[in-house]
GULUM-40087 format. One record per residue (C-alpha): y, x, z; residue in three letters. Coordinates in steps of 0.5 Angstrom, whole numbers, plus 500, padded with zeros to 3 digits. Layout:
N
YXZAla;...
// end
This chain:
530
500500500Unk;507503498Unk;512504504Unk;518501504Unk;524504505Unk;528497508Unk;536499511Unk;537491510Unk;541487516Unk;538481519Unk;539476514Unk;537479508Unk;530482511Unk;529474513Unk;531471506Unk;527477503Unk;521474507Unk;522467505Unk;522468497Unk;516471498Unk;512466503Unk;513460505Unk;517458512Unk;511458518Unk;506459514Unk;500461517Unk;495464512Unk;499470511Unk;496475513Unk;490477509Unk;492484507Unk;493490512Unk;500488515Unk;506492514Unk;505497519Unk;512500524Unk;511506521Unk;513503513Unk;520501515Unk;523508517Unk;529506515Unk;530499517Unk;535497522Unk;532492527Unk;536486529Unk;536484537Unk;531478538Unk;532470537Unk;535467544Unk;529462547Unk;529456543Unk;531451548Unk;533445542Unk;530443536Unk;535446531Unk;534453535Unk;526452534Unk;526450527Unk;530457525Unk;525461529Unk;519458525Unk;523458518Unk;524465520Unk;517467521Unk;514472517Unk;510478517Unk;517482516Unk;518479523Unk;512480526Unk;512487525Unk;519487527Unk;517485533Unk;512489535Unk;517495534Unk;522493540Unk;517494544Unk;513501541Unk;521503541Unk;521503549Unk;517510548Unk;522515547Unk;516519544Unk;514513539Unk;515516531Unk;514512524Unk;509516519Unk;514518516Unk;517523522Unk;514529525Unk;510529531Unk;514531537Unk;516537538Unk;514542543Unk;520545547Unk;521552553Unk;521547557Unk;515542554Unk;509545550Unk;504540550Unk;509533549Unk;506527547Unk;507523541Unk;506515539Unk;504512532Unk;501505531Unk;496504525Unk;491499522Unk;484502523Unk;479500517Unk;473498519Unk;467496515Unk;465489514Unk;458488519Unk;452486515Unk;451479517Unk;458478513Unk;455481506Unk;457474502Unk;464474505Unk;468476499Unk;469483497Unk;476483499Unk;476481505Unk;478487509Unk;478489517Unk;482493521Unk;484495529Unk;491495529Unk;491501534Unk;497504539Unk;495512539Unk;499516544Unk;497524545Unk;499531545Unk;497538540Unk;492539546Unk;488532545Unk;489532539Unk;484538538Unk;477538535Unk;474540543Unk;478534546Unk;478528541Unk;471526543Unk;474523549Unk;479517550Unk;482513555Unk;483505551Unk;486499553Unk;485492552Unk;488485552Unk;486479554Unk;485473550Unk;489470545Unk;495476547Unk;496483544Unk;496490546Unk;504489545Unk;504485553Unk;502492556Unk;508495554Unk;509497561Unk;504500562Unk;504505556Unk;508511558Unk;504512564Unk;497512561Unk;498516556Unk;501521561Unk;495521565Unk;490521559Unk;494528557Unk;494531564Unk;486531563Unk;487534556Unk;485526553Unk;489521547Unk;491514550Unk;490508545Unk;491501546Unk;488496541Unk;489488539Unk;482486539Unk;479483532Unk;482477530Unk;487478535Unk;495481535Unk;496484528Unk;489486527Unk;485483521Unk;484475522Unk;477474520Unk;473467519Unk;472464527Unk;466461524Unk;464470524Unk;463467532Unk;458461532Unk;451462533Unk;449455529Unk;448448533Unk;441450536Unk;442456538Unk;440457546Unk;446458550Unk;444466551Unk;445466543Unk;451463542Unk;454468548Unk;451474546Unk;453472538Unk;461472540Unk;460478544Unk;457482539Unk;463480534Unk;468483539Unk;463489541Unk;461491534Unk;468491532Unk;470496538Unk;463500536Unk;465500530Unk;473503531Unk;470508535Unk;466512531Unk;473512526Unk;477515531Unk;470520532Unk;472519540Unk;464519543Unk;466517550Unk;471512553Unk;475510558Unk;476503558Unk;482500561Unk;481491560Unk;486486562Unk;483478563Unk;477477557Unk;479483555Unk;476487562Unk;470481560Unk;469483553Unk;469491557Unk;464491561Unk;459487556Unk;461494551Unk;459498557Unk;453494558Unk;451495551Unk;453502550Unk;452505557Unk;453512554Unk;460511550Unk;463509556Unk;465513563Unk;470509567Unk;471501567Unk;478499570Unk;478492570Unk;485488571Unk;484481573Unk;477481569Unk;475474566Unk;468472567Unk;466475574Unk;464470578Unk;459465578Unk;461458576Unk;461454584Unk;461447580Unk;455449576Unk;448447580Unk;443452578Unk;436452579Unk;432458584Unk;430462576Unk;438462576Unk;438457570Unk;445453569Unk;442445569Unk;448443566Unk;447447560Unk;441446560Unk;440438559Unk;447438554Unk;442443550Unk;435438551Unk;440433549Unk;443437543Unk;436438541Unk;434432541Unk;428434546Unk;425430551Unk;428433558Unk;423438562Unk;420437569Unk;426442571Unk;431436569Unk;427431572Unk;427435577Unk;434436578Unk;435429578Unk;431427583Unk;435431587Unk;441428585Unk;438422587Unk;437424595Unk;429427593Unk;427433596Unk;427437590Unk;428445590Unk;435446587Unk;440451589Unk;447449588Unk;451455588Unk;458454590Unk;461460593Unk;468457595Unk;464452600Unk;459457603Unk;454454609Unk;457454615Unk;455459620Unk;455457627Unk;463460631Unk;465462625Unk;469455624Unk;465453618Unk;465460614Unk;461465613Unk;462471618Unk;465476614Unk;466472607Unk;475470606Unk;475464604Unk;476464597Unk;482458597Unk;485460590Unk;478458585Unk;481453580Unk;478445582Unk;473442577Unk;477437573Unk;474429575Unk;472422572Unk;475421565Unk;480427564Unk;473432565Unk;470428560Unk;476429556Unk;478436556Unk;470438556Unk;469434550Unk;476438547Unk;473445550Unk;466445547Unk;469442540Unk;472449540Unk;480446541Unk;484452542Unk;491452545Unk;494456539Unk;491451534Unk;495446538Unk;502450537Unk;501453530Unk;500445528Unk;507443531Unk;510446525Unk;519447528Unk;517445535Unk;512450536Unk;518456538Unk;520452543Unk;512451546Unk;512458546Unk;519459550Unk;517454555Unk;510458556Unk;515465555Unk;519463561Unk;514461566Unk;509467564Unk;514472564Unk;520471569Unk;518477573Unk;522480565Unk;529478564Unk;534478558Unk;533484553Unk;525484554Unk;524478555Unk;527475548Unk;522481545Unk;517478549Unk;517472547Unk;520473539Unk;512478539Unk;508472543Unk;511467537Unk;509471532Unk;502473534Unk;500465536Unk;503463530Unk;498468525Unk;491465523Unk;488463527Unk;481467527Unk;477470534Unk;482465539Unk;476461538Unk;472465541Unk;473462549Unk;468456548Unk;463460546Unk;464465552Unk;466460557Unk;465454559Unk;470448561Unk;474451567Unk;474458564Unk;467461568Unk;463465564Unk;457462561Unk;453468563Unk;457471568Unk;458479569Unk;456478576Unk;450478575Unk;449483569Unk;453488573Unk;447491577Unk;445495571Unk;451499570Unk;451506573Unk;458508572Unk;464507577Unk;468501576Unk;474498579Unk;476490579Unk;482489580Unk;487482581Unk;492480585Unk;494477593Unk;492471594Unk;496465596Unk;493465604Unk;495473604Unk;502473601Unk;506467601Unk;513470598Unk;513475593Unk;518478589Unk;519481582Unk;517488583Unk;524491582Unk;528486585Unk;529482591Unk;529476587Unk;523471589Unk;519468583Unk;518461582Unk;512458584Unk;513454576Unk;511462575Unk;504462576Unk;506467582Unk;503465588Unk;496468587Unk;492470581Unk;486465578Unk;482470577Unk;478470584Unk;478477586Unk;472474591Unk;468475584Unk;470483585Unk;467483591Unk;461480590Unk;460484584Unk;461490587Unk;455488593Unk;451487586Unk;452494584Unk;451497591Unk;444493591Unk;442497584Unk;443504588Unk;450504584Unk;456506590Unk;461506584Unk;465500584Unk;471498589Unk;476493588Unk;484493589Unk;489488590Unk;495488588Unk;501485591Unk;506482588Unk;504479581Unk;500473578Unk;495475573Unk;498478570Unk;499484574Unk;501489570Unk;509486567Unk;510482574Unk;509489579Unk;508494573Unk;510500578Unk;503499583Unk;498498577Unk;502504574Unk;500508580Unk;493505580Unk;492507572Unk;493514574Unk;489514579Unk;483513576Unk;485516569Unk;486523573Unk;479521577Unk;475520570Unk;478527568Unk;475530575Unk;469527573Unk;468529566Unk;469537569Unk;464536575Unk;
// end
């Protein structure tokens, strides 16, 4: 693809897009995207205001193009001092700095998997992949080791902007590069087909799980062995922590060090009743039912138990666990797990589990509101980000538009891997035993822990509407994943909360997630030398 050389202002840069797309269109992305690194000369314009009326929602959707998506991710690459286009030299050494970093960003080709042979010829993947290194990480010797973050669902590597600097410092201190990525399907990475994700209608709830992990996992597999890094570290947010752990549990030897930044799918699900084999009866009986088969002794026998018979069934539920006499109706020992989300009832648990199984996806919802959607995402921006304000939170909120309002494509993944109420549908607690490396979970103060918190470089509380009294991913899901690993023989793992912060921890309190990334980026480096 040819650079572009644009020096054109705001206005022109958006009428040029518009005269070669149409307004909000959502296909737009089927070649590798412009990358930062084509528009050297370009001039970037600040960032819309939120749009708070109709008529400031509709400039921001007549406006989208894939000029303005790359624009919005350069705000935030640009807060790197060391950040070059592919055009510029790397950073160069200095008396006083022999070995400085350098950050470039560039879509990663990666092949098209077999089972996809009858897509067309055409369709090309890549890994939009942030790459932060040094002269001395970027030698032969010590390329074959990494340290790589990973978003969450439906975001981007561009939401961890605050994180960047730290991580690439610590990464080169013991001698590694630092790499950020957008999942496959995700942020500015290619928008391949979501049907890619489905296992078929018959398919067993174990292979509909392992079908969309596997598409995210060879994905990463396949990205590794383009960059020639042997060994990661492996740095994951939400489901990306989720998608982490499942890539350690299938390529042990590629990764050295798990750090999981409020980790989606942990915990068992508490409203799922199970039977003592651990099989989820719920799904179970949606399967027999799906199939169209007759209901096994096991249904029946939960049923039974429902109807006051004595049938074995255990009914997991942590956040209520049996009561211990003197200890107040809580097991001695266990914090009361008082930040769980509660499971939905009667007609609106019809409704949104019927919505969540036919693959409904909030993103779709957005992108199908046409002008109204900007103003959608400004009301998500405002609440999700209030620890940000002014400059960084229009950056903020101008990149989250651009990449919900892309194809939609793996988004679609989360009814696959979750079920209704966002528990895993094979829970990592019951996989991590097989893990032989130190593994960190991490999440934020609960709500009975810290009752006033503060954005973390002010004395400005945050609002409840911010999502800021605790984390809804249940650290209580850490703790008992690191029992599981104690009782494999595995003493690696530890959990750390971090105060101050919603789930999304590392922008709402990025100065304590910061010190725990070193922390455990220098302890990988001590290791590797052990």
């Amino acid at each position: 693809m040819t650079a572009v050389h644009a020096t054109a202002n705001a206005t022109a840069t958006a009428s040029s897009s518009r005269s070669s797309l149409s307004a909000g269109n959502n296909e737009d992305i089927g070649e590798p995207p412009l990358s930062p690194s084509e528009q050297v000369e370009i001039e970037l314009s600040k960032a819309r205001e939120l749009p708070s009326s109709f008529m400031s929602s509709l400039s921001a959707w007549w406006g989208s193009s894939e000029r303005a998506s790359v624009d919005s991710e350069l705000r935030l690459l640009r807060r790197l001092p060391f950040f070059r286009t592919e055009n510029q030299p790397d950073v160069a050494p200095t008396a006083s700095n022999s070995n400085p970093l350098t950050a470039r960003v560039s879509q990663v080709p990666i092949p098209t998997p077999p089972s996809s042979s009858t897509r067309p010829t055409t369709d090309k993947r890549w890994i939009n992949t942030l790459s932060i290194s040094t002269p001395e990480s970027r030698a032969p010797e010590n390329k074959k080791k990494a340290v790589v973050l990973t978003h969450g669902y439906g975001a981007a590597m561009g939401f961890m902007y605050r994180n960047w600097q730290v991580m690439g410092e610590s990464a080169s201190e013991i001698g590694r590069s630092a790499y950020a990525i957008d999942w496959l399907g995700m942020g500015r990475s290619a928008r391949v087909d979501p049907k890619e994700l489905e296992a078929g209608k018959k398919a067993t709830v174990k292979e509909r799980v392992e079908k969309a992990e596997n598409f995210f996992l060879e994905s990463l597999e396949s990205w590794r062995e383009a960059q020639g890094i042997e060994v990661m570290t492996l740095i994951g947010h939400s489901l990306g922590g989720y998608l982490s752990t499942a890539y350690a549990l299938k390529y042990p030897s590629r990764v050295d060090r798990l750090v999981l930044l409020s980790p989606a799918g942990i915990p068992e699900n508490p409203y799922a009743p199970v039977n003592s084999e651990g099989v989820n009866i719920e799904e179970f009986e949606a399967a027999a039912k799906e199939l169209g088969e007759p209901q096994t002794a096991a249904v029946k026998g939960v049923k039974a138990q429902r109807e006051g018979n004595t049938t074995p069934l255990e009914v997991k539920d942590s956040n209520h666990p049996p009561a211990v006499p003197g200890a107040g109706g809580v097991e001695s020992g266990e914090k009361k797990r008082d930040n769980i989300p509660k499971a939905p009832t009667g007609r609106s648990r019809q409704l949104f589990a019927w919505a969540w199984e036919q693959g409904w996806s909030p993103f779709g919802i957005v992108r199908s509101l046409g002008p109204w959607g900007p103003m959608m995402v400004a009301r998500y921006s405002s609440r999700r980000f209030a620890a940000l304000s002014g400059e960084e939170l229009r950056d903020m909120h101008d990149y989250c538009w651009s990449i919900t309002r892309a194809k939609g494509s793996s988004e679609y993944c989360i009814s696959h891997l979750l079920a209704p109420g966002a528990y895993a549908r094979m829970p990592l607690v019951n996989r991590v035993d097989k893990l032989k490396i130190p593994v960190l979970f991490s999440c934020t103060y609960s709500q009975s822990i810290v009752d006033t918190r503060y954005h973390a470089n002010s004395n400005t509380p945050l609002s409840d509407a911010a999502d800021g009294d605790h984390d809804w991913m249940d650290i209580q899901g850490g703790r008992d994943a690191v029992k599981k690993m104690k009782e494999a023989g595995n003493n690696q793992g530890k959990v750390v909360e971090i105060p101050y912060a919603g789930h999304h921890l590392y922008l709402d309190n990025p100065k304590k997630t910061n010190a725990m990334l070193r922390e455990e980026i220098l302890a990988a480096g001590k290791t590797q030398h052990a």
